[in-house]
MITI-726058 format. One line per 3 residues: number of its first residue (from 1); their letters; for each residue x, y, z of N, C-alpha, C, O. Coordinates in steps of 0.001 Angstrom, whole numbers. Layout:
# residues N
NUM) A) X,Y,Z,X,Y,Z,X,Y,Z,X,Y,Z ~ ...
***
This chain:
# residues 266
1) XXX) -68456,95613,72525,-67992,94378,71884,-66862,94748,70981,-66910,95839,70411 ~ -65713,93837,70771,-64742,94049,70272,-65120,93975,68605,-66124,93363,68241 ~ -64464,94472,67897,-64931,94555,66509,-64996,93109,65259,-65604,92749,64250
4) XXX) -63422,92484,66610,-63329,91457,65600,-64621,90081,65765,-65225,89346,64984 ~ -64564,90319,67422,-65733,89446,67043,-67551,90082,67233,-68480,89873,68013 ~ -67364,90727,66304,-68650,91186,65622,-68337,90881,64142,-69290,90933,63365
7) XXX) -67014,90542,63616,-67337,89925,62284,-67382,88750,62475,-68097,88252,61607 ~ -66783,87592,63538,-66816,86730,63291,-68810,86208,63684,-69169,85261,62985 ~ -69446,86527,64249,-70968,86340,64258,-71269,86897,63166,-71987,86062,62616
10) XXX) -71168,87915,62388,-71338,88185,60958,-71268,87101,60495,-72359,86529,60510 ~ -70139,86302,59906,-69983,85591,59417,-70623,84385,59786,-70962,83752,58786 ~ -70979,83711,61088,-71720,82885,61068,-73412,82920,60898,-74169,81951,60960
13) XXX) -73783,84436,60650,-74883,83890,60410,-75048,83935,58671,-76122,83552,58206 ~ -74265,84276,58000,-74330,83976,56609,-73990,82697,56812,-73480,82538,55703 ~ -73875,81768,57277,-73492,80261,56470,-74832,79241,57162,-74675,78495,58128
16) XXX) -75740,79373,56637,-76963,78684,57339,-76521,77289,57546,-75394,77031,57122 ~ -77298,76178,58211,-77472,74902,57967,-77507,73853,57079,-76826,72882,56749 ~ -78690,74472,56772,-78228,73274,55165,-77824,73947,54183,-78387,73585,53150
19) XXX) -77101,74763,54037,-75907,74897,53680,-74802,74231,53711,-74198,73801,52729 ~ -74526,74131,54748,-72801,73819,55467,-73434,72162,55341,-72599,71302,55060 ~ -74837,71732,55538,-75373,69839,55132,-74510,69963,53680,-73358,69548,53550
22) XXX) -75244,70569,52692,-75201,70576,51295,-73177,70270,51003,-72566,69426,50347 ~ -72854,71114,51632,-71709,71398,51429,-70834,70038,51995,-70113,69439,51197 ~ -70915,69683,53112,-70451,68433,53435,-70838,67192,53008,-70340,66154,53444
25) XXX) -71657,67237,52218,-71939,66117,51079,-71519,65933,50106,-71200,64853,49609 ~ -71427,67412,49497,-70339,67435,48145,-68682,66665,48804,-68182,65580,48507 ~ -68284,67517,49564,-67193,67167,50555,-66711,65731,50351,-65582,65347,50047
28) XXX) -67976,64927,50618,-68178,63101,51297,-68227,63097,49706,-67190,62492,49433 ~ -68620,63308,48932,-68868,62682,47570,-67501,62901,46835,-67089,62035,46063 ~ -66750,64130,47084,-65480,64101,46546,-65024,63112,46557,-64817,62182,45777
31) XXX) -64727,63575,48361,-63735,62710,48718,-63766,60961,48051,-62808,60307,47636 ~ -65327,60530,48153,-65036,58938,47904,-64789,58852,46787,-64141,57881,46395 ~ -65421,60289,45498,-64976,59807,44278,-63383,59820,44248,-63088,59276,43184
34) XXX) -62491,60101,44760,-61307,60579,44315,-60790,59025,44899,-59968,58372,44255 ~ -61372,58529,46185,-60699,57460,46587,-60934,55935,45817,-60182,54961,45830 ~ -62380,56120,45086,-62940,54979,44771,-62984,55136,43175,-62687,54169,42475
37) XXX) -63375,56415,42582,-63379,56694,41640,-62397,56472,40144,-62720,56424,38957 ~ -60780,56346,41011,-59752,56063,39883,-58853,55073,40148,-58091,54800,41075 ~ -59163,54570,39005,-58288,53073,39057,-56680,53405,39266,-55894,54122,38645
40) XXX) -56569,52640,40308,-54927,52365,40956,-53865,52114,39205,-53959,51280,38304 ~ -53185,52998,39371,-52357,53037,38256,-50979,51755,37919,-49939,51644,38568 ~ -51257,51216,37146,-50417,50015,36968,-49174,50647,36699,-49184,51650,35985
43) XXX) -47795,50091,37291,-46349,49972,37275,-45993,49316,36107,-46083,48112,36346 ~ -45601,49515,34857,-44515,48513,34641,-43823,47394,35063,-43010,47843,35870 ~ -43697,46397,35001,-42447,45980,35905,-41630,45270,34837,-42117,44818,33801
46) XXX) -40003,45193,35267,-39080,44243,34306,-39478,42903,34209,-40169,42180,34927 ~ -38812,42726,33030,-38896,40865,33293,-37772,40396,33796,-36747,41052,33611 ~ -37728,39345,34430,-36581,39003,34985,-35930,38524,34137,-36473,37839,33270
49) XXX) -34624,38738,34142,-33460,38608,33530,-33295,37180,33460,-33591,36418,34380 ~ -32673,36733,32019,-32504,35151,31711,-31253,34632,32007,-30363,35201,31374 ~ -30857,33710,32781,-29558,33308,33543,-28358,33121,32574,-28105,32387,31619
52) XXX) -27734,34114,33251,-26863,33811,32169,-25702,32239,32502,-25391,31746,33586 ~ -25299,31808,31068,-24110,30646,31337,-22973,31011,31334,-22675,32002,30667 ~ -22187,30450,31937,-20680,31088,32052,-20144,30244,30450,-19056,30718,30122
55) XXX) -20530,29391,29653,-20078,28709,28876,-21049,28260,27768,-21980,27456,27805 ~ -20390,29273,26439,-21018,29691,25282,-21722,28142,24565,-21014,27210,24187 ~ -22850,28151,24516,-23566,26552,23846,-23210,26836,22163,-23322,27885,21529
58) XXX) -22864,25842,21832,-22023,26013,20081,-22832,24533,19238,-22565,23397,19629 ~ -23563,24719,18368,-23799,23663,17725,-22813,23121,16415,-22748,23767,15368 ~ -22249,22166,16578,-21458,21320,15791,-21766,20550,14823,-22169,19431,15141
61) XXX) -21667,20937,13166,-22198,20054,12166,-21301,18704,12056,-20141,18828,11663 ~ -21661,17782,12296,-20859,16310,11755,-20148,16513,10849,-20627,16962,9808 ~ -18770,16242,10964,-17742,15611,10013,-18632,14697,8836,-19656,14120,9201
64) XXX) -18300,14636,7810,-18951,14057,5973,-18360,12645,6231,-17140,12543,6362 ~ -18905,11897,6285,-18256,10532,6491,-17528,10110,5195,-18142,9883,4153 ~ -16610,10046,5277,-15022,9611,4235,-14750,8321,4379,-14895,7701,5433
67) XXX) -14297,7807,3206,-14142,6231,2822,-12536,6014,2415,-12109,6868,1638 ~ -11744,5152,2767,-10814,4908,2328,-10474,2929,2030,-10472,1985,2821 ~ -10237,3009,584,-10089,1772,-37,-9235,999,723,-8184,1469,1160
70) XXX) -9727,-620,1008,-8428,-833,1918,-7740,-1950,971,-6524,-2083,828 ~ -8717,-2704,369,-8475,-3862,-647,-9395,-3820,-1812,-10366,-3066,-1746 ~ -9197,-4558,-2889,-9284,-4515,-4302,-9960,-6208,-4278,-9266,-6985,-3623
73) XXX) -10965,-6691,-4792,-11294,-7459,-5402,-11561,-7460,-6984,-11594,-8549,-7557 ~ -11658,-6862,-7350,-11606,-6705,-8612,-11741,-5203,-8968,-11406,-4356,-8140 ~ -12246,-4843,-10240,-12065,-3623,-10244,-13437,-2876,-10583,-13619,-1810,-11172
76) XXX) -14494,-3929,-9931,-15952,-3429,-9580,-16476,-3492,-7742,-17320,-2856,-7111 ~ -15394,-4699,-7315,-16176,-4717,-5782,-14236,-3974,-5367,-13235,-3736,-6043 ~ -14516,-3898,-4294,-13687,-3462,-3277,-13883,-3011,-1907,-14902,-2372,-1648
79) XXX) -12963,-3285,-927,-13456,-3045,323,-12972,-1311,994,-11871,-863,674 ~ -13912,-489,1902,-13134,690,1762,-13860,576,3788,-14789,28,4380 ~ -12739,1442,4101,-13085,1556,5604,-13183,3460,6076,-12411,4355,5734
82) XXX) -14297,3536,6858,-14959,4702,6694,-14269,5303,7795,-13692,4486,8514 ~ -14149,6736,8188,-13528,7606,9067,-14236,7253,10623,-13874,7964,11560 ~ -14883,6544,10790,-15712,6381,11914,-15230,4565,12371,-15702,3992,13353
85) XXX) -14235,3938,11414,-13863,2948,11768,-14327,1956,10709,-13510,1194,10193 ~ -15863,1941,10302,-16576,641,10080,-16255,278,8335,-16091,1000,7351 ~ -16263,-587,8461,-15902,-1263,7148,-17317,-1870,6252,-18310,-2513,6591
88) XXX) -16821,-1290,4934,-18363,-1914,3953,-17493,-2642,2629,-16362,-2363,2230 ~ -18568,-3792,2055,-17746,-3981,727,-18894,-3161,-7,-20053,-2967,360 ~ -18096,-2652,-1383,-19093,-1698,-2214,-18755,-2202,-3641,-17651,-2553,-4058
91) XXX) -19590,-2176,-4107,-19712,-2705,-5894,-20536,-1119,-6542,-21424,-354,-6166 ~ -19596,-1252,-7709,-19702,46,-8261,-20903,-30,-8940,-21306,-1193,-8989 ~ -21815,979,-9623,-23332,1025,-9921,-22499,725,-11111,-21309,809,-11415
94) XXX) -23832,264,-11772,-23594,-40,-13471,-22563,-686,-14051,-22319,-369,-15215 ~ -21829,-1590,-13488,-20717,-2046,-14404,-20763,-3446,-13632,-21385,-4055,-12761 ~ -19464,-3579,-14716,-19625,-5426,-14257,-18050,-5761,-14486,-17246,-5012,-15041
97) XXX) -17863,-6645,-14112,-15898,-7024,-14632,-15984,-7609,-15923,-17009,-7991,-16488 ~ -14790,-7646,-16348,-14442,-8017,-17982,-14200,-9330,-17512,-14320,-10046,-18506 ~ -13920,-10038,-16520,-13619,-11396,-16261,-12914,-11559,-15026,-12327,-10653,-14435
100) XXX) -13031,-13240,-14515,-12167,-13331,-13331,-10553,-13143,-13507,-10106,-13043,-14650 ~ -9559,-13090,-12232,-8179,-12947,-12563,-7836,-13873,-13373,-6745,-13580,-13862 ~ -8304,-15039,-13833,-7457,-16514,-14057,-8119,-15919,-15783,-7454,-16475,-16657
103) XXX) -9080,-15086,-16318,-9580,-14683,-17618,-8725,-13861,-18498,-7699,-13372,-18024 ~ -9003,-13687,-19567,-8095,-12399,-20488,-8255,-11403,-19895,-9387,-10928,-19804 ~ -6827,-10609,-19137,-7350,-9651,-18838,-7813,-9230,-17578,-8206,-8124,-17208
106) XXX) -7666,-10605,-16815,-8352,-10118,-15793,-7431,-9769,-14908,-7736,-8917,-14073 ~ -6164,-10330,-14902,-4987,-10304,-13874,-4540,-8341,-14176,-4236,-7517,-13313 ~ -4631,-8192,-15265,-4296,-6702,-15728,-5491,-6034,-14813,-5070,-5309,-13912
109) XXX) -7105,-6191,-14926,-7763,-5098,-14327,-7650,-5059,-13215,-8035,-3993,-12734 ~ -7153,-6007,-12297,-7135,-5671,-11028,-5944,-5720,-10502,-5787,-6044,-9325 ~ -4613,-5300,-11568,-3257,-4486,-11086,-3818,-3220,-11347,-3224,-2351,-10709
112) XXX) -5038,-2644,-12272,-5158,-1584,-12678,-6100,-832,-11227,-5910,167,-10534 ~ -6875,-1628,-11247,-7966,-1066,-9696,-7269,-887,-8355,-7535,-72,-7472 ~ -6298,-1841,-8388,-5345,-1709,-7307,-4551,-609,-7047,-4244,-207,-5925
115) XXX) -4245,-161,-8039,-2974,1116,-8432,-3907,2375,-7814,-3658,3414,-7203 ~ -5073,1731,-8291,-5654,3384,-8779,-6722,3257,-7905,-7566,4100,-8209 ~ -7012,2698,-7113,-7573,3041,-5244,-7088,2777,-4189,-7005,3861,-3612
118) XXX) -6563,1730,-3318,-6194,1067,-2236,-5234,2424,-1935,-4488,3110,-2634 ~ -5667,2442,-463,-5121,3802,241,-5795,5253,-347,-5538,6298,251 ~ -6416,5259,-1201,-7123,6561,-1745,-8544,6977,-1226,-9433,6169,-957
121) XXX) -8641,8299,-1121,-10303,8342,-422,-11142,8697,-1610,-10889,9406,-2583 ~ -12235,8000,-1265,-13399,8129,-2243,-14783,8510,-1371,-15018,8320,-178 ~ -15397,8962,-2149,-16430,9433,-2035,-17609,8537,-2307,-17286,8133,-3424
124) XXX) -19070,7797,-1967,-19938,7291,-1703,-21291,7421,-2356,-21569,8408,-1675 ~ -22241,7281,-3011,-22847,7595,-3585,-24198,6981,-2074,-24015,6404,-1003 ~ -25321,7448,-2706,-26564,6655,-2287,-26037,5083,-2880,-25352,4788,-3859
127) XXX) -26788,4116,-1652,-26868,2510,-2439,-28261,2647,-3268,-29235,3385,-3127 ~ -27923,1577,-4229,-29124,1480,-5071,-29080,-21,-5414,-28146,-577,-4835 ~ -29799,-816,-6168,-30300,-2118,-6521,-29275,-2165,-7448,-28857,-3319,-7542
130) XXX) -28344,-911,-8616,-27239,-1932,-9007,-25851,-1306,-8618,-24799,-1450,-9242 ~ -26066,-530,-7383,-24627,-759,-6822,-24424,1053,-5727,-25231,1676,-5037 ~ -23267,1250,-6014,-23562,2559,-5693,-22440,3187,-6617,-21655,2450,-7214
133) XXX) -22387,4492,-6714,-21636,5675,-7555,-20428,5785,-6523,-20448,5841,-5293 ~ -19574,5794,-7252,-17628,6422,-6428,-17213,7306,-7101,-16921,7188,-8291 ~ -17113,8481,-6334,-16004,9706,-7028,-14758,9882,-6730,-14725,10482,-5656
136) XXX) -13949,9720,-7030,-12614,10131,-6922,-11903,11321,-6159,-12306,12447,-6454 ~ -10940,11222,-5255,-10592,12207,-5008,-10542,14043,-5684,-10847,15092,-5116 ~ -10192,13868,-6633,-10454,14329,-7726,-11762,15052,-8687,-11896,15868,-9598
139) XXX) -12600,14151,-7808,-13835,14567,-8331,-14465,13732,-9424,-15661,13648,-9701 ~ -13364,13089,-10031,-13844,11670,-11194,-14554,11021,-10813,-14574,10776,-9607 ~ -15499,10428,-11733,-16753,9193,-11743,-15578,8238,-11783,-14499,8331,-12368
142) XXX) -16071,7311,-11018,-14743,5898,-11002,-15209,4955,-12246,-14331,4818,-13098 ~ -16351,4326,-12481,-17295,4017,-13391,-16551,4537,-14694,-15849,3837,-15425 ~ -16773,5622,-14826,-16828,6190,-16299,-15340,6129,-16394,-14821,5688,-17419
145) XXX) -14825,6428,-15669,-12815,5811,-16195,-12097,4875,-16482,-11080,4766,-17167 ~ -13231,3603,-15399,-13157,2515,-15950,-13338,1858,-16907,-12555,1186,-17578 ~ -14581,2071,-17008,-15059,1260,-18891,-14655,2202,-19708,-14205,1551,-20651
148) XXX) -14479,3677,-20042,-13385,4152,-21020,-12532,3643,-21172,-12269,3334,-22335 ~ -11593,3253,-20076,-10514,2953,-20317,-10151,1295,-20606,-9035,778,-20551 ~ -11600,566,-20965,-11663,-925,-21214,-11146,-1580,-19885,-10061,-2152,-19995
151) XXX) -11776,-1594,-18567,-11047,-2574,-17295,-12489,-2456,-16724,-12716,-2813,-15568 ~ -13302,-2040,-17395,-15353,-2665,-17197,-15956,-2426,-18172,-15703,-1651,-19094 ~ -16951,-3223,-17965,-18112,-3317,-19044,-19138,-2486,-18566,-19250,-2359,-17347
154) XXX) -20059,-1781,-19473,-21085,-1381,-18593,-22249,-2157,-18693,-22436,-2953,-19613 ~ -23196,-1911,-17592,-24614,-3119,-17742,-26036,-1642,-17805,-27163,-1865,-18248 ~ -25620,-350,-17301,-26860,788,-17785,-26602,1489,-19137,-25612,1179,-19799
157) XXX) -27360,2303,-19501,-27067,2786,-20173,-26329,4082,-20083,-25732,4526,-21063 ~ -26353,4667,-18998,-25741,6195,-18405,-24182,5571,-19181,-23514,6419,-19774 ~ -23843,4634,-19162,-22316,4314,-19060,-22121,3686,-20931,-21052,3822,-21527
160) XXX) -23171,3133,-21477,-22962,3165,-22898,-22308,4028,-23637,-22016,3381,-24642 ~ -21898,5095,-23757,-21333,5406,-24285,-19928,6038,-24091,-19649,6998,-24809 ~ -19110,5636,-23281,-17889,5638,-22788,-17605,4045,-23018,-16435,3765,-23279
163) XXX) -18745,2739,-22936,-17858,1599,-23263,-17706,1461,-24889,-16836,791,-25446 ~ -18894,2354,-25644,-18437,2005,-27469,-17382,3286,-27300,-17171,3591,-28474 ~ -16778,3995,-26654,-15227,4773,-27240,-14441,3718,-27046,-13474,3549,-27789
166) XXX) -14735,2804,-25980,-13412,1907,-25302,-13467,1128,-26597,-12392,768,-27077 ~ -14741,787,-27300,-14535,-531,-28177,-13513,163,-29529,-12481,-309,-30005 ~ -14085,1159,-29819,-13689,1762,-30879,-12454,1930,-30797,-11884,1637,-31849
169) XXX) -11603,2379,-29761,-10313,2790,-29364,-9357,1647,-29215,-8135,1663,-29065 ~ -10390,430,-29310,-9572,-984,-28765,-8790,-733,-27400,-7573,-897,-27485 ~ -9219,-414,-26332,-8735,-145,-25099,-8670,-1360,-24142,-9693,-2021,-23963
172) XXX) -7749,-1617,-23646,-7811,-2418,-22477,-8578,-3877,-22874,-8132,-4586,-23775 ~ -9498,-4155,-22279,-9994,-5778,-22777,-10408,-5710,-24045,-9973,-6617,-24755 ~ -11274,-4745,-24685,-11463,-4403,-26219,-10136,-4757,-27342,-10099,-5019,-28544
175) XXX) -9251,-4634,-26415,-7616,-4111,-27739,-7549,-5954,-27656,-8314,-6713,-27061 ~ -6250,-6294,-28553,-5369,-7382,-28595,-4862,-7832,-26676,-4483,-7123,-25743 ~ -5062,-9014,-26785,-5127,-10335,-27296,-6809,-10685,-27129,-7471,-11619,-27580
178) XXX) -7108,-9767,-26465,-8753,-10329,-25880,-9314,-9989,-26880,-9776,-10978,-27450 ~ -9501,-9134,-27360,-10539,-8562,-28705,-11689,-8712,-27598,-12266,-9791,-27736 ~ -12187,-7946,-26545,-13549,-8756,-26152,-13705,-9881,-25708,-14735,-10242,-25137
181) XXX) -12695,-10603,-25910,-13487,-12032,-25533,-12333,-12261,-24223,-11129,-12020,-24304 ~ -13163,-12865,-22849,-12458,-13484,-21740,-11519,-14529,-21676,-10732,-14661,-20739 ~ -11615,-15661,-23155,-10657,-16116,-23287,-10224,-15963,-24625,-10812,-15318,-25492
184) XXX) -8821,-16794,-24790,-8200,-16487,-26040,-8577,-17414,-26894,-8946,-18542,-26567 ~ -8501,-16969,-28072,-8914,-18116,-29427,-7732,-19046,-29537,-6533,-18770,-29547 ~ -8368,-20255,-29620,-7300,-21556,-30307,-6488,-21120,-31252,-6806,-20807,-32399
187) XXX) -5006,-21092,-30574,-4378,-20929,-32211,-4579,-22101,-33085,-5137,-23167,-32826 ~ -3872,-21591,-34445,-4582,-23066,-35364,-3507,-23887,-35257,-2438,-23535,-34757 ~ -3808,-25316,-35846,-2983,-26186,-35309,-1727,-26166,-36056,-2019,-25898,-37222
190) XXX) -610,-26307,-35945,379,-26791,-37025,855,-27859,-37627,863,-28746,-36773 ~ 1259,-28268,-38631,1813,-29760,-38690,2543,-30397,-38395,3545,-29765,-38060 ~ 2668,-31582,-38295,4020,-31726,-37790,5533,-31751,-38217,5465,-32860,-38747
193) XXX) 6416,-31506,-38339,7488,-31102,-38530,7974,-32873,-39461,7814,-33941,-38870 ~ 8402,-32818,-40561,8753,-33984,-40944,10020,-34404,-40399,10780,-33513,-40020 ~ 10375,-35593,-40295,11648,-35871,-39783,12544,-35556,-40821,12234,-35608,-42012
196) XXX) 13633,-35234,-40397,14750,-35358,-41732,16079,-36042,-40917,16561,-35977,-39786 ~ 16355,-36706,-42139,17578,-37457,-40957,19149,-36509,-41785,19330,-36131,-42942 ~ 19713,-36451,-40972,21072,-35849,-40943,22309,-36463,-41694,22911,-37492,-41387
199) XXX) 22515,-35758,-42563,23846,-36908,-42987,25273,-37092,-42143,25881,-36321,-41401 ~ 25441,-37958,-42424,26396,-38582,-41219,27576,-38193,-41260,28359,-38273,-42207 ~ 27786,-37640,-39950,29631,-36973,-39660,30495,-37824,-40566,29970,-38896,-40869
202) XXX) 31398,-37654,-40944,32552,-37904,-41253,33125,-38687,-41029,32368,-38355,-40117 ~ 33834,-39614,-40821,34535,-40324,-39929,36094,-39309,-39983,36220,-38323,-40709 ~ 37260,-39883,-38960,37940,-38768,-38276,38857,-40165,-37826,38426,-41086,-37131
205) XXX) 40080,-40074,-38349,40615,-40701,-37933,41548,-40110,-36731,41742,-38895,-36768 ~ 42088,-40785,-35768,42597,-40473,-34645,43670,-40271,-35204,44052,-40858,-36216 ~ 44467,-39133,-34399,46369,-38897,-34883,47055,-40159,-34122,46947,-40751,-33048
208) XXX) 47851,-40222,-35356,48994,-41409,-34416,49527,-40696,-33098,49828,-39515,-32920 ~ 49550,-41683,-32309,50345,-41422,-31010,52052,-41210,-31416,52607,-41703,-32398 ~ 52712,-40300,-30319,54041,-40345,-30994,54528,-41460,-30368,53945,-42064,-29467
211) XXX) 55626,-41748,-30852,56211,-42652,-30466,57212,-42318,-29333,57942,-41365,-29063 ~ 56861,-43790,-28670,57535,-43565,-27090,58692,-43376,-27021,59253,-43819,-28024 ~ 59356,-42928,-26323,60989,-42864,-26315,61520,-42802,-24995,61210,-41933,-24180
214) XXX) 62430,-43856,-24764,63154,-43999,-23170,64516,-43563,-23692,65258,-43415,-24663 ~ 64382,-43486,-22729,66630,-43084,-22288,66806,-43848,-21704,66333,-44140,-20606 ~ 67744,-44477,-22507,68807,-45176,-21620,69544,-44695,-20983,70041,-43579,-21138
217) XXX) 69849,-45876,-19704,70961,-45421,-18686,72017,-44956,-19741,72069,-45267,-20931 ~ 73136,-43852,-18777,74638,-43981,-19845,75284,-45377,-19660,74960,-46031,-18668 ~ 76039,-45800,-20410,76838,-47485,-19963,77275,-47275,-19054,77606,-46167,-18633
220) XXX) 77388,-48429,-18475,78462,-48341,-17057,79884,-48677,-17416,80229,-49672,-18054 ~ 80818,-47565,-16848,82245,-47541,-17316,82718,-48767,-16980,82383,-49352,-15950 ~ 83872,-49411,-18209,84151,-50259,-17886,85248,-50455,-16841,86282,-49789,-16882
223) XXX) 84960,-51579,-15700,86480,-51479,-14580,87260,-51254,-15054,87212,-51367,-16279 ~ 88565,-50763,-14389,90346,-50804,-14744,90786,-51732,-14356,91479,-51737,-13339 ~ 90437,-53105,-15250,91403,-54640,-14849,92582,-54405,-14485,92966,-55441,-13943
226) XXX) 93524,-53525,-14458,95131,-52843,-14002,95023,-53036,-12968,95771,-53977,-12702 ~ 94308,-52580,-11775,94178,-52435,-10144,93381,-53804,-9740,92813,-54446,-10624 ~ 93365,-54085,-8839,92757,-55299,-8701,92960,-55443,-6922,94026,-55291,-6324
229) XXX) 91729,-55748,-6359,91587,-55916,-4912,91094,-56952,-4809,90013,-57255,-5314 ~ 92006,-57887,-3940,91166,-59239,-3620,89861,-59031,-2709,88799,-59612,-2933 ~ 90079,-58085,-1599,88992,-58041,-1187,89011,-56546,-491,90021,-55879,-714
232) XXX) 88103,-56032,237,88123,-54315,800,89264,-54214,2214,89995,-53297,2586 ~ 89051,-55406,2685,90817,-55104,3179,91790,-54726,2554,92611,-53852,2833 ~ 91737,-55157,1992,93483,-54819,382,92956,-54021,250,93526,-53292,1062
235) XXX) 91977,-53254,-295,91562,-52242,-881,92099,-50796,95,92835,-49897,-312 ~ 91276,-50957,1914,91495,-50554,2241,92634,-50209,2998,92690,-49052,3415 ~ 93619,-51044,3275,95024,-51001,3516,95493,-50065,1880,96103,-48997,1941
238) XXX) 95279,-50395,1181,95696,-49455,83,95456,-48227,400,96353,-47420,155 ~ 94227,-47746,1011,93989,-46216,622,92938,-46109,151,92102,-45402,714 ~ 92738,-46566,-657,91759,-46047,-2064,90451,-46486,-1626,89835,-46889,-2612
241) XXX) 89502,-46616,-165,88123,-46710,-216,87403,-45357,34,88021,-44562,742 ~ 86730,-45145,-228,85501,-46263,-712,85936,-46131,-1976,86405,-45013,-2188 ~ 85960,-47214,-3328,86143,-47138,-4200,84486,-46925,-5229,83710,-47880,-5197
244) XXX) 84110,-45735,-6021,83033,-45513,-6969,83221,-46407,-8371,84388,-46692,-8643 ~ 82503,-46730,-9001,82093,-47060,-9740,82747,-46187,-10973,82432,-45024,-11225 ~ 84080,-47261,-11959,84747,-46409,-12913,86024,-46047,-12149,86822,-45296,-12711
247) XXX) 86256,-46441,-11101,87891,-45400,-10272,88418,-47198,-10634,87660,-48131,-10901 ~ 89548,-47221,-10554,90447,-48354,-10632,90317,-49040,-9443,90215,-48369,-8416 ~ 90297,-50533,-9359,89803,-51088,-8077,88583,-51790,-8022,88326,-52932,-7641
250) XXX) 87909,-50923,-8459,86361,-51225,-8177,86074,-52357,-9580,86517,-52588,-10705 ~ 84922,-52884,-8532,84468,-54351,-8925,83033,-54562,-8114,82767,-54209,-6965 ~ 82174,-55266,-9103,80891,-55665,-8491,80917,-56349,-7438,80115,-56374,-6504
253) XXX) 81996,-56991,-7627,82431,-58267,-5969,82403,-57379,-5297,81438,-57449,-4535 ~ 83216,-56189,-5111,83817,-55283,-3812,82210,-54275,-3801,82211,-53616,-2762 ~ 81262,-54075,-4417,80121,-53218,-4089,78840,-54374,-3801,78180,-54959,-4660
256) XXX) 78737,-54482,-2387,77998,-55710,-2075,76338,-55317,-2491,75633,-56147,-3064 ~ 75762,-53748,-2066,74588,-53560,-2146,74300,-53192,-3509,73165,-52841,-3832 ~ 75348,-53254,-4412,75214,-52650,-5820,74396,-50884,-6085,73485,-50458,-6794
259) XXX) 75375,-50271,-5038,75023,-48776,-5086,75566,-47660,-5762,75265,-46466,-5767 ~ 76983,-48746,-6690,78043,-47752,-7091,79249,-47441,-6228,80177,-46725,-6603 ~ 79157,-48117,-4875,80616,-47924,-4354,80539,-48938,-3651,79657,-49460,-2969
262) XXX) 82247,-49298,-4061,82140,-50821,-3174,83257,-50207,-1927,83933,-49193,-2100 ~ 83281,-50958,-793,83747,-51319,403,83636,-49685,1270,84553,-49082,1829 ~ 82108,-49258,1123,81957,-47772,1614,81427,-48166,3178,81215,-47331,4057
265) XX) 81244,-49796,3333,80582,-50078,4857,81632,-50995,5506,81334,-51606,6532 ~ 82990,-51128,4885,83581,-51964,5712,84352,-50846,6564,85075,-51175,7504
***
């Protein structure tokens, strides 16, 4: 027998039966633990990506809604029209007018309100039950410039004491002629003017007229009785026509139209 296989029967009879059972059970038990035994290992996965926009989303705060005065009713109401188009009338909080236009004073406060808003932007307060608050471009209380400056009264008290500077200062309806008051006091009456009568012009006598004066014609020369024409034949057989008035010859007989020359048409 060849050597090699005399080890290989060696070798099989060291590996008995249940042995090589034993052994193929461990085997079967591996194996299923390894297949059954460990939990399938979880992946990660991405999240899917969020779509993008080709066109950036931008949130836009509203424009402050702006007022611009368009007309003047007095110099507590007025009308103002807002950047969005719409039109409100607004009466200023706390004050009141010193009087209507036709009052002391009143035609002045509302050349004064006029000047000093219409076309100007103002600013809006909350409304309230006595009116609402206006600030000025500027930043001024409209209110408080007003009754300082005597062209309102105030009706709160926030504003009392800007209308006793106006009184004190005699400002605006406070000062002369109004003193405060919407209309003017009766002047007092005067008396009446006594008649006086005038003493009486002069009398004036007229200048004499001058006295008239004519001119006389010069005399009329007397004829030359020397020459003598019976009639403007003779005369003119003589020569001597037309004979003038003053030449020898001549005679009223011989000047028929009495022109100063006689026999100038025969």
């Amino acid at each position: 027998m060849h050597p090699s296989d005399q080890g290989q029967s060696r070798a099989k009879r060291r590996f008995p039966n249940w042995l090589k059972i034993i052994l193929a059970v461990f085997a079967v038990l591996f194996l299923l633990g390894a297949i059954f035994g460990k939990a399938p290992e979880e992946h990660p996965t991405a999240a899917p990506a969020a779509p993008t926009s080709d066109s950036t989303t931008t949130t836009t705060t509203p424009a402050p809604v702006t007022y611009t005065v368009a007309s003047v009713t007095d110099a507590a109401n007025f009308d103002v029209v807002a950047n969005d188009g719409k039109r409100r009338t607004v009466h200023v909080q706390d004050v009141t007018t010193t009087g209507a236009a036709g009052d002391c004073f009143g035609a002045e406060t509302v050349a004064w309100a006029g000047t000093k808003l219409i076309g100007t932007v103002v600013r809006l307060g909350a409304d309230s039950a006595s009116g609402v608050t206006v600030a000025l471009a500027d930043g001024q209380d409209y209110a408080t410039l007003a009754v300082s400056n005597g062209y309102l009264k105030a009706t709160g008290s926030a504003l009392a004491a800007a209308e006793t500077a106006a009184r004190q200062a005699v400002k605006g309806f406070w000062g002369p002629p109004c003193n405060g008051s919407i209309t003017l006091a009766e002047p007092a009456p005067q008396p009446d003017p006594q008649p006086t009568s005038a003493p009486p012009a002069p009398a004036t006598k007229a200048a004499p007229k001058p006295p008239r004066t004519t001119v006389a014609d010069p005399p009329a020369p007397k004829p030359d009785k020397s020459v003598y024409y019976k009639n403007c034949a003779e005369a003119k057989a003589a020569g001597v026509t037309p004979i003038h008035r003053g030449q020898p010859g001549y005679r009223s007989g011989l000047d028929r139209d009495g022109d100063g020359t006689a026999c100038d048409k025969e």
